[in-house]
N, CA, C and O of each residue as an XYZ file, in Angstrom:
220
protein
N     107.802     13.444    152.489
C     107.063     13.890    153.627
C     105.613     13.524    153.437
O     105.171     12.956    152.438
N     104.846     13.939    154.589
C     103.867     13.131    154.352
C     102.861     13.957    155.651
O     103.485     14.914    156.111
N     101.853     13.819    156.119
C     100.768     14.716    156.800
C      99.611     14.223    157.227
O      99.053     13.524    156.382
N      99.054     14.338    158.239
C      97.940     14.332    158.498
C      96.705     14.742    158.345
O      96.594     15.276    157.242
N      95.643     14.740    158.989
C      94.560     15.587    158.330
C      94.036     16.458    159.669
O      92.881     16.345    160.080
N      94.809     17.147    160.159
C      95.261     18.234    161.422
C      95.269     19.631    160.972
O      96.331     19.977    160.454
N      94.481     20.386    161.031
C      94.261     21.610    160.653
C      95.908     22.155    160.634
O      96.277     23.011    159.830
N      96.749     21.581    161.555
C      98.477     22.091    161.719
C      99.127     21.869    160.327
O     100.028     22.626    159.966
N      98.644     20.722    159.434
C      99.275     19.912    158.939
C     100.403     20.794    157.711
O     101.622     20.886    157.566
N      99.352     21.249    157.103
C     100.145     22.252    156.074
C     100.825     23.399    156.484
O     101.302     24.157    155.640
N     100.939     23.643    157.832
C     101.975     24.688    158.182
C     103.480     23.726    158.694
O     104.604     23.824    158.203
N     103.155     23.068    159.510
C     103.900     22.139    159.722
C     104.994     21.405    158.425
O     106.217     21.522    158.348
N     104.278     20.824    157.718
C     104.451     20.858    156.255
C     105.615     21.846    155.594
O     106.816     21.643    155.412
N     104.931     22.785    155.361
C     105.572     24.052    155.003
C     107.142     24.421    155.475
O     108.249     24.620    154.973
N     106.353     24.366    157.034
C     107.773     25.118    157.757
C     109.238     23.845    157.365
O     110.220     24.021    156.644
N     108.838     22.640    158.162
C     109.699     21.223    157.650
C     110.643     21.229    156.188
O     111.808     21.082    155.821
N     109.432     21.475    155.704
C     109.973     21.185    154.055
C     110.731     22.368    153.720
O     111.550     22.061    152.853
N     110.808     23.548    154.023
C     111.360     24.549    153.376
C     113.095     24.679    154.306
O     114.257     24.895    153.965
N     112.419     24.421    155.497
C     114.238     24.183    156.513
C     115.167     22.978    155.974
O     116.388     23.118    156.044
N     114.521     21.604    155.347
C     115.072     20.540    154.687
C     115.581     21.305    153.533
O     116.796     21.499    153.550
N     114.864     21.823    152.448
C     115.123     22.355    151.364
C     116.655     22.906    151.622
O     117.780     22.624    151.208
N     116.133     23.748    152.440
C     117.191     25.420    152.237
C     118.689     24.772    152.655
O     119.677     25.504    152.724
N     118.767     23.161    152.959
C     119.579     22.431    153.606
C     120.472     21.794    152.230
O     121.509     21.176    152.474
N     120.161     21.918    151.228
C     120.091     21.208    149.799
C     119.670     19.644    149.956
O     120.578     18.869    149.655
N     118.510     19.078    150.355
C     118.136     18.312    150.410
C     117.104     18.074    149.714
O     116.207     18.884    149.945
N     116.853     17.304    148.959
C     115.057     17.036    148.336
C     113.923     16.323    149.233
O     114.109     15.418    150.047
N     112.860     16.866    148.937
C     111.852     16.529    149.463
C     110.814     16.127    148.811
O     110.276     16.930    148.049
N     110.282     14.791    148.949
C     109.194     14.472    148.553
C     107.873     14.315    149.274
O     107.726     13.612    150.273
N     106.775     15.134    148.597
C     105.839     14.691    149.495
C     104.934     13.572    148.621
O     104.930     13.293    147.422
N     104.130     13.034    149.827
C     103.166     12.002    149.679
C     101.893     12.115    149.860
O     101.047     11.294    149.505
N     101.653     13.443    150.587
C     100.012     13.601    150.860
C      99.908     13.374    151.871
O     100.797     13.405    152.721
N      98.735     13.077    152.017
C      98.273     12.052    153.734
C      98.480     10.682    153.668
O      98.329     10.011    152.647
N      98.839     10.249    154.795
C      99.349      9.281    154.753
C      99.226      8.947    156.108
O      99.079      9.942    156.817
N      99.238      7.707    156.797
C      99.576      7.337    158.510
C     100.640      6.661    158.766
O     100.957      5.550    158.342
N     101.221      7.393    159.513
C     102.428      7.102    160.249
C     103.116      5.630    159.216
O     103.966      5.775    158.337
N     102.570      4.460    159.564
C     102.994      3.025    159.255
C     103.179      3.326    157.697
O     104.088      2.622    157.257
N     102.666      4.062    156.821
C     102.548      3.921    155.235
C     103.760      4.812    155.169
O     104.639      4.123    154.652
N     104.308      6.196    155.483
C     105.230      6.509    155.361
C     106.450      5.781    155.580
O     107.246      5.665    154.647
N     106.763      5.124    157.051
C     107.621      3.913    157.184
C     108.060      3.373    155.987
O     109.068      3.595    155.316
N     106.738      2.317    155.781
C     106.882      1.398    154.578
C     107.682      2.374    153.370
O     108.764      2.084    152.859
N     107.131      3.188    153.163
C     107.889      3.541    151.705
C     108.892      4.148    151.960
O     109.626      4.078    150.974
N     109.404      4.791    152.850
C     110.850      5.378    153.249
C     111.739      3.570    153.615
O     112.944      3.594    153.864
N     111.346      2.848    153.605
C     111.795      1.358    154.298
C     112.256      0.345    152.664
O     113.237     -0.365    152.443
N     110.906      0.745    151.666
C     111.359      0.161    150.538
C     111.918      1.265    149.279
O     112.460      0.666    148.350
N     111.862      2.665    149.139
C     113.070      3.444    148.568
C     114.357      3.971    148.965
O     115.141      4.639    148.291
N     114.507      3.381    150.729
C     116.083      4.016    150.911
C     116.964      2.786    150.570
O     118.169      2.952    150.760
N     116.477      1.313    149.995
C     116.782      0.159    149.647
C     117.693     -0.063    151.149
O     118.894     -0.070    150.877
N     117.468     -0.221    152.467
C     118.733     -0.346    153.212
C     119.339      0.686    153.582
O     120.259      0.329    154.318
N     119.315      1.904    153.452
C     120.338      3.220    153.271
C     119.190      3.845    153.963
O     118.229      4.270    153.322
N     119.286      3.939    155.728
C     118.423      4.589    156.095
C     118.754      6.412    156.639
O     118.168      7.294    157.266
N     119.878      6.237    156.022
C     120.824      7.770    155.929
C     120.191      8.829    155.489
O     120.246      9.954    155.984
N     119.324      8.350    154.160
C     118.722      9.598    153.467
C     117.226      9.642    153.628
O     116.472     10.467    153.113
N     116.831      8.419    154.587
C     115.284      8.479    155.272
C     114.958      9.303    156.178
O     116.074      9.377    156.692
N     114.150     10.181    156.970
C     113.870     10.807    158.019
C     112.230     10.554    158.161
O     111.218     10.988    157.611
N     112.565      9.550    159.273
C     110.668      9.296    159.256
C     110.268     10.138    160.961
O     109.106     10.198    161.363
């Protein structure tokens, strides 16, 4: 996961990541980031396997 610099960001954040979690899913965050940079790296670690990406 990944965020803006939106006063929302870390609730948003929060709420996301903990409903993924409670899902048994892992979550990684990245910090801030824009839109296109998250892409890219969800694009070159799902190798192809865009199953376990959620951009």
């Amino acid at each position: 996961m990944a965020k803006d610099t939106r006063i929302t960001g870390d609730m948003i954040l929060n709420a996301v990541s903990s409903a993924v979690m409670s899902a048994g899913t892992d979550v990684v965050y990245l910090g801030i980031l824009p839109t296109p940079a998250l892409q890219y790296y969800c694009k070159k670690s799902c190798s192809g396997n865009y199953d376990n990406c959620i951009t």
